[in-house]
C-alpha positions in Angstrom: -7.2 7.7 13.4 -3.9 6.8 12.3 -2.5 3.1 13.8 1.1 2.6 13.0 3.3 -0.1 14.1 7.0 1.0 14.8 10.5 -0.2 16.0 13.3 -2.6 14.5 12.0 -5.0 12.4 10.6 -8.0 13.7 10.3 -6.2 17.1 7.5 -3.6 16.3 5.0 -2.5 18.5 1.9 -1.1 18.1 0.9 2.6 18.0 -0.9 5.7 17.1 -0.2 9.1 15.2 -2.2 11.5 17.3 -3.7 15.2 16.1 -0.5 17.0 16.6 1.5 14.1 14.8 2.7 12.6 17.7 3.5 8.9 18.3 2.1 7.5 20.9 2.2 3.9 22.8 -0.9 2.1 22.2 0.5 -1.4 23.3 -1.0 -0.9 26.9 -4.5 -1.7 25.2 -3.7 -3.8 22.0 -1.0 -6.7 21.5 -0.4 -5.8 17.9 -2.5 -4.3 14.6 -3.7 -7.7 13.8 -7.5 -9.5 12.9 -8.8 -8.7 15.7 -8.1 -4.8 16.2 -9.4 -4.3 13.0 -13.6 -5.7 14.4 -15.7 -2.6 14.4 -16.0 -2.8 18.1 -11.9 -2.9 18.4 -11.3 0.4 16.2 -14.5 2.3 17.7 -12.5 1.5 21.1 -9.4 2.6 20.5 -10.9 6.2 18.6 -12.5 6.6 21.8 -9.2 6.9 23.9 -7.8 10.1 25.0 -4.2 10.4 22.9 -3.4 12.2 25.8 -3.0 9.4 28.3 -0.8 7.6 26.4 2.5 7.5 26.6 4.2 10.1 24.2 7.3 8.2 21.9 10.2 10.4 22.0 12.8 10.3 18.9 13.3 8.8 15.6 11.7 5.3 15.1 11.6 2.8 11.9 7.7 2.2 10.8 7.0 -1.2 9.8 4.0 -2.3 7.6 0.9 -1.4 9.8 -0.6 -4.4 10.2 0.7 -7.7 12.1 0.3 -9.7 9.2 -1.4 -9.7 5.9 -3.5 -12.6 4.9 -2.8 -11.6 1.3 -2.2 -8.2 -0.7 -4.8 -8.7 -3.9 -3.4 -6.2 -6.5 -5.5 -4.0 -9.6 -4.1 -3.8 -12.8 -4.5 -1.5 -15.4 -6.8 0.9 -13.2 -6.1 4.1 -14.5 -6.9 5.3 -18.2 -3.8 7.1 -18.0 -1.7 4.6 -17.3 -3.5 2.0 -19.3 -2.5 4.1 -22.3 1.0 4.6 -21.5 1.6 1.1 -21.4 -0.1 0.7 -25.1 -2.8 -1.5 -23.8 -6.9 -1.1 -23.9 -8.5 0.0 -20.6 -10.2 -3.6 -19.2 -13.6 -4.6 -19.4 -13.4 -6.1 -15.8 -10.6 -5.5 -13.1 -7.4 -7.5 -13.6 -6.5 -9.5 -10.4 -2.9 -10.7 -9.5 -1.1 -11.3 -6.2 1.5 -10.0 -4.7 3.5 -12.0 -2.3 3.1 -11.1 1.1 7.0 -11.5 1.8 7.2 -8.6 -0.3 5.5 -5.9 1.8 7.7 -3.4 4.1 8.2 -0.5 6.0 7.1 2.5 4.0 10.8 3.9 4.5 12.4 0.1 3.9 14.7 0.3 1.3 14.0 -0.4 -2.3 16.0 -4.1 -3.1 16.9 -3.7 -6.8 16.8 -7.8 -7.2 20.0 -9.7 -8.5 19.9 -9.6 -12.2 17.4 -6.8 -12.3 17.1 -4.5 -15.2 13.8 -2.7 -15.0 13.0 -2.5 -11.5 10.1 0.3 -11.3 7.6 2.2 -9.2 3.7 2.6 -8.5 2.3 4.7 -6.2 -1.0 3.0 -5.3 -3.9 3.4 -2.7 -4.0 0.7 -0.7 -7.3 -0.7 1.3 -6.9 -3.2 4.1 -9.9 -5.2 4.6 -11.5 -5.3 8.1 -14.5 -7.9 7.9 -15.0 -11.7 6.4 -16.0 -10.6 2.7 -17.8 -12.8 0.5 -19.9 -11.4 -2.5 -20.4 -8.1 -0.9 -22.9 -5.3 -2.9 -21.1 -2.1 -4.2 -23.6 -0.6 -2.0 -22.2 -2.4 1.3 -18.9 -2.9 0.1 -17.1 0.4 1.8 -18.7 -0.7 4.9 -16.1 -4.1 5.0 -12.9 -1.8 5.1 -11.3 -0.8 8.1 -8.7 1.6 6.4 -6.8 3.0 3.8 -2.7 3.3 3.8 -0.1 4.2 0.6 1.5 1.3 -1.0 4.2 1.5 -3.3 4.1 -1.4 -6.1 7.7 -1.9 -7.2 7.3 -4.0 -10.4 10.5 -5.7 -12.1 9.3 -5.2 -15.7 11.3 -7.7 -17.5 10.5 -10.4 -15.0 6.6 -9.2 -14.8 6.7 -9.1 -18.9 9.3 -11.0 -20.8 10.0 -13.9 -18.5 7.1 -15.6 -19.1 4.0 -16.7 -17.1 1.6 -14.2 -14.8 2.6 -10.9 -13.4 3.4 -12.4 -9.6 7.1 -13.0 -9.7 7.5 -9.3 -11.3 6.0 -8.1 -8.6 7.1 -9.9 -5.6 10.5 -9.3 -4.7 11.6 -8.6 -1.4 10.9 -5.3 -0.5 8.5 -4.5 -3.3 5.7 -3.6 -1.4 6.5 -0.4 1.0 3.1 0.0 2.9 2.2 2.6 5.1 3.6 4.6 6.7 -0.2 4.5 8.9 -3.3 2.7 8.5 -5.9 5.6 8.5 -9.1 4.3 9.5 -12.1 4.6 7.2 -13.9 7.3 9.0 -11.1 9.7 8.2 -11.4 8.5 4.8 -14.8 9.3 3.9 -14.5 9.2 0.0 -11.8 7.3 -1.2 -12.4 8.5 -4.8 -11.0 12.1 -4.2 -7.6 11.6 -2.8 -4.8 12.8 -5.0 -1.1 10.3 -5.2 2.3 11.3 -6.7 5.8 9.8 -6.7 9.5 11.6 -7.2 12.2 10.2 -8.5 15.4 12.1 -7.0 13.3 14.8 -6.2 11.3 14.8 -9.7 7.7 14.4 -10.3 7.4 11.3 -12.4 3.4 10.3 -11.3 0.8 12.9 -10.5 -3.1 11.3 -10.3 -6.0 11.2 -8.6 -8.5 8.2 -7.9 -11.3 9.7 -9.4 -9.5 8.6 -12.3 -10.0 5.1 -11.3 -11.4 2.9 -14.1 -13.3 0.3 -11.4 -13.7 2.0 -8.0 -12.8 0.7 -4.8 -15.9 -0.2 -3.9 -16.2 -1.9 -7.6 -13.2 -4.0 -7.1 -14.2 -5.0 -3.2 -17.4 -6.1 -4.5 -15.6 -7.9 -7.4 -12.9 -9.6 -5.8 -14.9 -10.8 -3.3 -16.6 -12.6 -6.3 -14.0 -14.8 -6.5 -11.9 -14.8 -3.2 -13.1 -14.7 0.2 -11.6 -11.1 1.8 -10.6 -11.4 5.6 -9.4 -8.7 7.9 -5.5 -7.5 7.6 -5.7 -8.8 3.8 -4.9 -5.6 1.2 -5.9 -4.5 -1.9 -4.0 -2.2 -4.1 -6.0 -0.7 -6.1 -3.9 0.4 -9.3 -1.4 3.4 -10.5 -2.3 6.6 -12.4 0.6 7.5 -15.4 4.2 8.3 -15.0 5.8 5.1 -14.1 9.5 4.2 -15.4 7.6 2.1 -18.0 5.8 4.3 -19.9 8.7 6.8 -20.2 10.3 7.8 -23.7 13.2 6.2 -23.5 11.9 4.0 -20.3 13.5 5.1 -17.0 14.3 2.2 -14.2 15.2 2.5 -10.9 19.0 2.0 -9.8 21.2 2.0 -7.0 21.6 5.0 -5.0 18.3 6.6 -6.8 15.6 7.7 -3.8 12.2 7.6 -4.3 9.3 9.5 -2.4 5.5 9.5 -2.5 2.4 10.6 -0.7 -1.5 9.9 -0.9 -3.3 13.0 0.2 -4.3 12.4 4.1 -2.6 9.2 4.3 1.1 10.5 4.8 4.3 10.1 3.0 7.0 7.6 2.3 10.6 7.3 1.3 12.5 4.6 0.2 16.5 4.6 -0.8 17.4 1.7 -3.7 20.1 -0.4 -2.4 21.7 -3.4 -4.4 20.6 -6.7 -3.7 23.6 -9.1 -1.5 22.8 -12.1 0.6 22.3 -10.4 3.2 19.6 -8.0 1.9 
């Protein structure tokens, strides 16, 4: 099942993709794609309605992120041998945790905000899993069984602010808009292996990343059970679980993102997005 929330910003209302790929009105039976529609009994429910009797969503509408509101959005470093290499560092012993601010996160065709004073603004495509269960030191054996779904974020990363600024990763990676997510939350029983789905990313319609997540270093049920080691999950909170090779980074010479530039990406099964970079102004 694929639960999308659409409409302006601020405004949006929940809803589902059905089999043909059309959007249908699910706010008859759900408020919004929060905590509470993501309890086993809530998504068992709405997979057993009929897409049929609701109400069919004619035109062109804006996704927003696909869930109410993140708790938090945990991110994976350095998850990908690949792309572990092509920044010049040694594939980690243990997953690498950082946060990403949840003022960050977007529709999956927001545009990208190249920040104010920006000069290495980059991409990451990156599977995405949104936790749908209190997690606390949760087996790798039990730990699939704590996520409600899977969506595509994209982990824009401001390289000189992640790297040469000083201090952690976080204010690299937080910006506004640097977290398009969606454009659907595909539940986890359309997912059944999340360790066989292939991601890429164009840049102006050119292949920069190409990858798989059977490349992952730590899987995702490796880095569920992990984090929850150390943080207590709760439904609607996200973890992005890494980037394979390709980003602007890792290019010779390095390639950044700039105004005007359009970037595109895709998960296999979990849709598409597209984002146009716009200049930051106040009133981005």
């Amino acid at each position: 099942m694929k639960l999308v929330r659409y409409g302006p910003k601020g405004r949006e209302k929940p809803g589902l993709v059905d089999p043909d790929g059309k959007l249908r009105d699910l706010s008859r039976h759900l408020y919004d794609t929060d905590h509470l529609a993501l309890s086993e009994e809530s998504l068992h429910k709405f997979c057993s309605i009929d897409p049929g009797i609701l109400g069919k969503v004619e035109g062109t509408h804006r996704f927003g992120v696909p869930l109410r509101r993140v708790g938090k959005c945990v991110c994976i470093g350095l998850n990908y041998t690949d792309h572990a290499a092509e920044t010049n560092s040694k594939p980690p012993k243990e997953p690498i945790i950082f946060m990403k601010a949840t003022s960050s996160l977007c529709g999956p065709n927001d545009p990208i905000i190249v920040p104010k004073d920006s000069v290495k603004t980059d991409w990451e495509v990156e599977l995405a899993v949104i936790i749908g269960r209190k997690t606390r030191h949760v087996s790798e054996d039990e730990a699939l069984d704590c996520v409600a779904g899977y969506a595509i974020m994209n982990d824009v990363s401001e390289r000189e602010f992640q790297i040469e600024r000083g201090g952690q990763w976080v204010k690299g990676k937080s910006c506004d808009n640097f977290g398009p997510l969606g454009p659907w939350l595909v539940t986890r029983d359309d997912v059944p292996d999340p360790q066989v789905l292939e991601l890429w990313l164009d840049v102006n319609g050119e292949r920069m990343q190409t990858g798989s997540t059977a490349n992952m270093i730590f899987s995702v049920r490796t880095i569920i059970s992990y984090v929850s080691r150390f943080i207590t999950l709760y439904p609607c909170d996200v973890i992005s679980t890494g980037t394979p090779a390709g980003v602007g980074l890792g290019k010779k010479p390095p390639r950044f993102l700039k105004t005007g530039d359009v970037v595109t990406l895709g998960v296999s099964g979990l849709g598409q997005q597209r984002q146009e970079c716009v200049a930051w102004s106040p009133s981005t």
